[in-house]
C-alpha positions as CSV (number, residue, x, y, z in Angstrom):
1,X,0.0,0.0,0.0
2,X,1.4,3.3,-0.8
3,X,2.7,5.7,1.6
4,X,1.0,9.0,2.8
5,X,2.6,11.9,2.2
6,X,3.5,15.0,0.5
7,X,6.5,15.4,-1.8
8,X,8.5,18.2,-2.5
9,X,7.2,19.4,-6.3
10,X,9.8,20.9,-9.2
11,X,12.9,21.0,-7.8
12,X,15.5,21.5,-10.4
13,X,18.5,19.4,-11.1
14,X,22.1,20.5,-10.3
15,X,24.2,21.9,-13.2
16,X,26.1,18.5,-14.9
17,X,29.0,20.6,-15.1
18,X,28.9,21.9,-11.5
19,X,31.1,24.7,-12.7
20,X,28.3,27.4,-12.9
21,X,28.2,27.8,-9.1
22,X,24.5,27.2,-9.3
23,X,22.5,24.7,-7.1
24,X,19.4,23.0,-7.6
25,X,16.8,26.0,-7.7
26,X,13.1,25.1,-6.4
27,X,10.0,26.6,-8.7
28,X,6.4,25.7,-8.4
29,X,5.7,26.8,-11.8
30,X,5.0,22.8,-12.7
31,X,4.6,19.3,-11.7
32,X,6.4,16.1,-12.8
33,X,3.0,14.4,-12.6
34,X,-0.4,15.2,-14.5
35,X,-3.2,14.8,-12.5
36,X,-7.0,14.1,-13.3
37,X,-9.5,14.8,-11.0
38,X,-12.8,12.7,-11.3
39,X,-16.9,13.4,-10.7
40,X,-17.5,17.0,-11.3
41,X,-21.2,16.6,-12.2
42,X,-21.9,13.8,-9.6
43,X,-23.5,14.8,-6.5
44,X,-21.3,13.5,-3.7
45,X,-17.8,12.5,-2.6
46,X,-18.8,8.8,-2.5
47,X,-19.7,8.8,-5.8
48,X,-16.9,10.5,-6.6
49,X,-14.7,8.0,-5.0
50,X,-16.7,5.0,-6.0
51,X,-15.8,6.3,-9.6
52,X,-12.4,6.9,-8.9
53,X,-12.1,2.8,-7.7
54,X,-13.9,2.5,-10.7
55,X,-11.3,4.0,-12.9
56,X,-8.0,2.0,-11.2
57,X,-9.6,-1.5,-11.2
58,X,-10.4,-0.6,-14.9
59,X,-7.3,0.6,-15.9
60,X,-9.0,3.6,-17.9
61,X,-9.8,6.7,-18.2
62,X,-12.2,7.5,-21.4
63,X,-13.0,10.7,-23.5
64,X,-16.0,13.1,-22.5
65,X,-17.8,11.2,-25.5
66,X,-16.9,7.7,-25.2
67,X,-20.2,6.5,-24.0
68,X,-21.9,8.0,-27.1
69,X,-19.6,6.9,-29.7
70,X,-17.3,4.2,-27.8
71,X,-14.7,5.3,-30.1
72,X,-10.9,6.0,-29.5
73,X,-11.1,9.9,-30.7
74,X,-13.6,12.4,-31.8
75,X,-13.5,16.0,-32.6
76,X,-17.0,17.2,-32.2
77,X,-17.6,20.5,-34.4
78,X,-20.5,23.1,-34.5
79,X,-20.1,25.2,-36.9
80,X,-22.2,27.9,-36.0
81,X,-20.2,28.2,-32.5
82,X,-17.3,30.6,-31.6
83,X,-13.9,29.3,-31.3
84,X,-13.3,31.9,-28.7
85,X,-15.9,30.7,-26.3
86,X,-14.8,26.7,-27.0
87,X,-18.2,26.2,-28.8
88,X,-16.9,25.4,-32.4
89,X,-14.2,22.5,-31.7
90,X,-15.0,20.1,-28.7
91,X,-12.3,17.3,-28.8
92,X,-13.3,13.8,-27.0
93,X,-9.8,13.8,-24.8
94,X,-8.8,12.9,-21.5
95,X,-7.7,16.6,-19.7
96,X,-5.2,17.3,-17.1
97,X,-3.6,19.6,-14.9
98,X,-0.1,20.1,-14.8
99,X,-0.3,21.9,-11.5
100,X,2.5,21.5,-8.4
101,X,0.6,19.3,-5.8
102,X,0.9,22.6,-3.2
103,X,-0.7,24.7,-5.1
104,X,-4.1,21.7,-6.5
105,X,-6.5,23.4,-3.1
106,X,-8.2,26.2,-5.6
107,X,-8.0,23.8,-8.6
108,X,-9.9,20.9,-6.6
109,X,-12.9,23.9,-5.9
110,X,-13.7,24.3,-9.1
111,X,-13.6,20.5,-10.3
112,X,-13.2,17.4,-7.3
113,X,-11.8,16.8,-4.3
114,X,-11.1,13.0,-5.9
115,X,-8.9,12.3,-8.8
116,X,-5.1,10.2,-9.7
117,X,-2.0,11.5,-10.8
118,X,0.3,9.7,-13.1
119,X,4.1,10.8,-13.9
120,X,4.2,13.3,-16.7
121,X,6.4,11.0,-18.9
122,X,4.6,8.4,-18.7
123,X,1.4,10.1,-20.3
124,X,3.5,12.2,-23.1
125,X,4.2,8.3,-24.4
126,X,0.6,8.2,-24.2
127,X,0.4,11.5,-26.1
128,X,-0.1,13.9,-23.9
129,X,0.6,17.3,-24.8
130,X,-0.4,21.2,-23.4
131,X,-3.4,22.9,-24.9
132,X,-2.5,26.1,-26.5
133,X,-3.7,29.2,-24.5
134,X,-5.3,31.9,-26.6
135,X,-5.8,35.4,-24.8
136,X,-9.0,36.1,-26.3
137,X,-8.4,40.3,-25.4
138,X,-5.2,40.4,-27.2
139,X,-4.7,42.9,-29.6
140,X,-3.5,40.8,-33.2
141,X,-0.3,42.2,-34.8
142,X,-0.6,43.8,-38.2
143,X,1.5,41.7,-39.7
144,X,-0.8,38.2,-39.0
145,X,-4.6,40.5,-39.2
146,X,-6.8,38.9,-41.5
147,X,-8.1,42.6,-41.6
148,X,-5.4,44.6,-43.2
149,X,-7.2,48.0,-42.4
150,X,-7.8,46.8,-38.6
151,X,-6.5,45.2,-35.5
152,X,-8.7,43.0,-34.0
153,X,-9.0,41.1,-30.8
154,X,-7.7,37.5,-31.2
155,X,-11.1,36.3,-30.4
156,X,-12.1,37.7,-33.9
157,X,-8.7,36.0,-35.4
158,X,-9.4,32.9,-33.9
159,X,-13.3,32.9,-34.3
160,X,-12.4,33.7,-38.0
161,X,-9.1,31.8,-38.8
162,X,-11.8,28.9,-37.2
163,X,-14.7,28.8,-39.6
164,X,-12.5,29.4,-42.6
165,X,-10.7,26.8,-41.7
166,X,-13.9,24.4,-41.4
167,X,-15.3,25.6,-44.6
168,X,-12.0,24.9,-46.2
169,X,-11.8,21.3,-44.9
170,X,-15.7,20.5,-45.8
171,X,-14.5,21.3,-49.5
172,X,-11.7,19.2,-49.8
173,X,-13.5,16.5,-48.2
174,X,-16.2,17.1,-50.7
175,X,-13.7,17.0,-53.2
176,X,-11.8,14.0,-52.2
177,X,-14.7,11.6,-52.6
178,X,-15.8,12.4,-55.8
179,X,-15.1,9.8,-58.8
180,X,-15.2,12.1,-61.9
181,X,-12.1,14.3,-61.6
182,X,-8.5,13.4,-62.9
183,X,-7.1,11.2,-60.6
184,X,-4.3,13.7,-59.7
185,X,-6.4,15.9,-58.3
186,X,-8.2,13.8,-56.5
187,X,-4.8,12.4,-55.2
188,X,-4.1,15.9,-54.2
189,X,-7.0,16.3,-52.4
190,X,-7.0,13.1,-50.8
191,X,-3.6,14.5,-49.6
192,X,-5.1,17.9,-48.2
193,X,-8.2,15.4,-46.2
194,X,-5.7,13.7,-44.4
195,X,-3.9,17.3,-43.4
196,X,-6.8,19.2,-43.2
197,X,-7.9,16.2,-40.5
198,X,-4.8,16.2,-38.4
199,X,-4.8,20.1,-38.6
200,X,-8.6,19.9,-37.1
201,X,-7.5,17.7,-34.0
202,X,-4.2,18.4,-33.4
203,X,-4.6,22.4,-33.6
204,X,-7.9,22.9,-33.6
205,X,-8.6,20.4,-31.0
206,X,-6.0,21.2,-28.4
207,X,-7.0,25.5,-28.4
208,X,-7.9,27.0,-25.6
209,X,-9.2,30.5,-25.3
210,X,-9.7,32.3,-22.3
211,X,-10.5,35.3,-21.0
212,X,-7.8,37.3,-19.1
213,X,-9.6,40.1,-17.8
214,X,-11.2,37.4,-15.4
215,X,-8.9,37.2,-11.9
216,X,-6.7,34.6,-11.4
217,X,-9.3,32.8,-9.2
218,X,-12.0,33.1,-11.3
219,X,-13.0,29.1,-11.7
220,X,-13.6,30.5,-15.8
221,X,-9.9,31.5,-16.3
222,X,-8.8,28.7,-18.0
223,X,-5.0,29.6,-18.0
224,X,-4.7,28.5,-14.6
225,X,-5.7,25.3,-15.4
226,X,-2.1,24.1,-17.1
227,X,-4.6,22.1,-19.0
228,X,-2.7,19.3,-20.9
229,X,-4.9,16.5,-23.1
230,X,-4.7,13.1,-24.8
231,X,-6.9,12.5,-27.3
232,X,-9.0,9.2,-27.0
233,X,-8.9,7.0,-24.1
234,X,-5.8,6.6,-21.6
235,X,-5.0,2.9,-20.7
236,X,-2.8,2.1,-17.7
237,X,-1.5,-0.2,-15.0
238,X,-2.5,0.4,-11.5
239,X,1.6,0.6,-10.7
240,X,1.7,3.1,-13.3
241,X,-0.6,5.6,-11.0
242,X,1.8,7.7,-9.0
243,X,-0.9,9.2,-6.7
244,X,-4.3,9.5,-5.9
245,X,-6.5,12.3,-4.0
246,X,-9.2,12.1,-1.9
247,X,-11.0,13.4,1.7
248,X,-9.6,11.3,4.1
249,X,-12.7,9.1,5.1
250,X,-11.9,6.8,2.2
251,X,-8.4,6.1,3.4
252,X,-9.7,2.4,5.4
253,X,-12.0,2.0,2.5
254,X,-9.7,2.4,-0.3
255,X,-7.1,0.3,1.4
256,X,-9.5,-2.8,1.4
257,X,-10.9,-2.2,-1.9
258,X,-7.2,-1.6,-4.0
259,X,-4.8,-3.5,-1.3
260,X,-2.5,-3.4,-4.6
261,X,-2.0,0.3,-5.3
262,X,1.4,1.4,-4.1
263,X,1.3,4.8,-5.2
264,X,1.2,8.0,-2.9
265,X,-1.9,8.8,-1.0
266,X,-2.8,12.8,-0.7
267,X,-6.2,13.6,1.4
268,X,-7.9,16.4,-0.2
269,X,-8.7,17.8,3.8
């Protein structure tokens, strides 16, 4: 059974050379783990908890949309919706925090007091990767405007660069599966499907705008998340799960139920 207790997060290694005079410097800016908390709609800690069992007997953790589709990935699009407000692109990925374990109190407010950790390497080879964080109140260089005679927010950008993007894709899709062109060109566009695809998950997929006028409490300022995501499902061994968080009345209870977890223990009270 794994130990309780706290460990001390981001400390930097010594200089290799040792010739700089430096020593190991401590920052809280990161984590070496990724952690996922568990339950935010359910009602109750024990349901959170019982989910959480759930998930480490199962060795998975699935996509917002897996129930619906029970497939590995899906980018769900509306293409009426804003980019800006994440209503156009809704990926079906597995989020986490990359937050120092100090600093998860204001983070568990907004989401669960119940959720695992597992070592930040581990999940890159699982494809993990950070979102990229759009201030949606920053003003867009000339140089990159869409509008050469203005300087819009990059909300605008984005909410434009988005649905240009999507009626782009549409017509090479279109294009792709049609039978009565040269066979180059549908070759070519066959070609831009596949990138036009990628470009929709792997860009598209992993934005994150947010508003930064809101405080840095504010459970809707999304940079504070660190968010990082897999797309699809996340599969792992139970000796692969570094830690797990929850209020301490589960501690007897979890101990019977996973006797086999050896991971660290962090009581979210």
């Amino acid at each position: 059974m794994g130990s309780v207790q706290k460990l001390a997060e981001g400390t930097c290694p010594v200089s290799a050379s040792g010739t700089d005079g430096r020593i190991g410097i401590s920052q809280r800016y990161v984590s070496r783990e990724l952690t996922h908390f568990v339950g935010k709609s359910l009602a109750t800690d024990n349901e959170r908890f019982a989910l959480l069992v759930e998930i480490l007997r199962a060795g998975l953790l699935k996509h917002g949309y897996y129930d619906q589709t029970e497939s590995e990935s899906v980018l769900r699009i509306v293409p009426s919706g804003k980019l800006s407000s994440g209503e156009m692109y809704s990926p079906g990925a597995v989020c986490f925090c990359d937050i120092p374990l100090a600093d998860l109190s204001s983070h568990m407010t907004n989401y669960s007091r119940v959720g695992l950790a597992l070592d930040k390497r581990v999940l890159i080879q699982r494809g993990a990767s950070p979102v990229l964080y759009v201030a949606n109140n920053s003003v867009v260089e000339r140089a990159v405007s869409l509008d050469p005679e203005g300087a819009p927010k990059r909300s605008e950008l984005f909410d434009d660069l988005g649905s240009s993007f999507y009626e782009l894709s549409q017509e090479s899709f279109r294009i792709a599966a049609r039978k009565d062109l040269p066979a180059e060109v549908i070759a070519f566009h066959r070609r831009a499907a596949r990138i036009f695809n990628t470009i929709l998950v792997e860009f598209f997929g992993r934005i994150k705008c947010f508003d930064d006028s809101l405080s840095d409490c504010d459970p809707k300022n999304f940079y504070m998340e660190r968010e990082w995501r897999v797309m699809g499902n996340v599969a792992f061994d139970l000796a692969e799960v570094s830690r797990v968080i929850f209020p301490r009345e589960f501690a007897s209870r979890f101990r019977s139920e996973l006797p086999a977890y050896i991971g660290q223990i962090t009581f979210a009270d």
